[in-house]
Every structure is written in structure tokens, then in C-alpha cells.
C-alpha positions in Angstrom: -25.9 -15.7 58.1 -25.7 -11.8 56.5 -21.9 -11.6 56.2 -21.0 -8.3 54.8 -19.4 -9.1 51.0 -15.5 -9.7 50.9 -13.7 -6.7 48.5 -13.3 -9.1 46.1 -16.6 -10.0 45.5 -17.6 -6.4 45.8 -15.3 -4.8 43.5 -16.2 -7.0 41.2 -19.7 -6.9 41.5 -19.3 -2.5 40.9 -17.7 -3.1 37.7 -20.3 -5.4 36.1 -23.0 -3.1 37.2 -21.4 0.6 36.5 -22.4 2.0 32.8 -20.9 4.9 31.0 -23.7 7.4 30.5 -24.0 8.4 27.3 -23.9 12.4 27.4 -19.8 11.2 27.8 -19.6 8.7 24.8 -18.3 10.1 21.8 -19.8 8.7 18.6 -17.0 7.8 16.1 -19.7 7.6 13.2 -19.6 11.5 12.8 -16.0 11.2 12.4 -16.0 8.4 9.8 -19.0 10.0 7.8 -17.2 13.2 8.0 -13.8 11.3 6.5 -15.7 9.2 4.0 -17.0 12.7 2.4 -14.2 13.8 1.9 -12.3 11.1 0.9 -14.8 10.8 -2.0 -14.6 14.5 -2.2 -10.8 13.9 -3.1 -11.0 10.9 -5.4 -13.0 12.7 -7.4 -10.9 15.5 -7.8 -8.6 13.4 -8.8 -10.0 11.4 -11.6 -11.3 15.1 -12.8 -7.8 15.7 -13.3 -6.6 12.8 -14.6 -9.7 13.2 -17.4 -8.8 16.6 -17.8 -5.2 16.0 -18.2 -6.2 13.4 -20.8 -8.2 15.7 -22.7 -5.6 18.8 -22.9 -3.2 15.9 -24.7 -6.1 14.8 -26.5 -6.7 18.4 -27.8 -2.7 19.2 -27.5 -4.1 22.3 -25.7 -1.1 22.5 -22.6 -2.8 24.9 -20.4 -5.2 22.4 -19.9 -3.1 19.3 -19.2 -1.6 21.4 -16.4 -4.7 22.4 -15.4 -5.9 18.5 -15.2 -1.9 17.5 -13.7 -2.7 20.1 -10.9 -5.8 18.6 -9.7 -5.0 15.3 -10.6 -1.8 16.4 -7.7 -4.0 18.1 -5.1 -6.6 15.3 -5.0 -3.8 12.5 -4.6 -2.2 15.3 -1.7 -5.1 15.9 0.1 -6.1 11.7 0.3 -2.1 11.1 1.9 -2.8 14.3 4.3 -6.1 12.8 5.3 -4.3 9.2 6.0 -1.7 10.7 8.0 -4.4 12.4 9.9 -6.0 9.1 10.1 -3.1 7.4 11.2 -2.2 10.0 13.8 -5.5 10.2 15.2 -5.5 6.1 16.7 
């Protein structure tokens, strides 16, 4: 009456009852906390430069539109660098 199991039944059987320990699972919630800070990091320098621009026309005073047009630039670079990283990273 004690057969010994068929492979089928016992392969099977190994997979349903293995785990992953978790020492070996990597938490993607660092990662996307890490992104989200810095994607907010980057939108706001971005709207500080758009306001900034705005204000140097405001005031005609050029030094500070370029200023503003600068950060306004580096914010909207640094959000396509971090999608391309995003993108890259899948």
C-alpha cells in the first residue's frame, strides 16, 4: 500500500512547499521611495524656475530670468534622466 510518490507528483509537491527566504528578497519599496524623493526633489526645482523666470520678466531684471530658465531646464533634465533610468532598470 506505501508506493514510493511518482516524479510527477513529487516535483510538484517541492515547488508548492519551497519558500524564498527572505535574507535573498530584495525590497523594491526602498527603490521607489528613494525615486519618489527625488522626483519631487526635481519638480520642484522646476516650478522654482519657472516662478523665478516669471519674476525676472516681471521685474525686466534678465540675470534672473536666466537664472529661473536654467533651473526651470535642469529640473525638467534630471525628471527625463530619472525615466530613462526607470525605464532601463525593468
Amino acid at each position: 500500500m506505501n508506493s514510493p510518490p511518482d516524479e510527477a507528483t513529487d516535483r510538484f509537491s517541492a515547488t508548492r512547499t519551497s519558500t524564498i527566504p527572505e535574507a535573498t528578497v530584495t525590497t523594491p519599496q526602498t527603490r521607489t521611495t528613494m525615486d519618489m524623493g527625488r522626483a519631487i526633489r526635481n519638480k520642484a526645482q522646476t516650478a522654482k524656475g519657472r516662478i523665478k523666470e516669471t519674476l525676472g520678466r516681471t521685474a525686466r531684471n534678465r540675470q534672473t530670468q536666466r537664472e529661473g530658465r536654467s533651473d526651470r531646464s535642469m529640473g525638467n533634465l534630471k525628471q527625463a534622466a530619472a525615466k530613462a533610468r526607470k525605464a532601463f532598470k525593468r
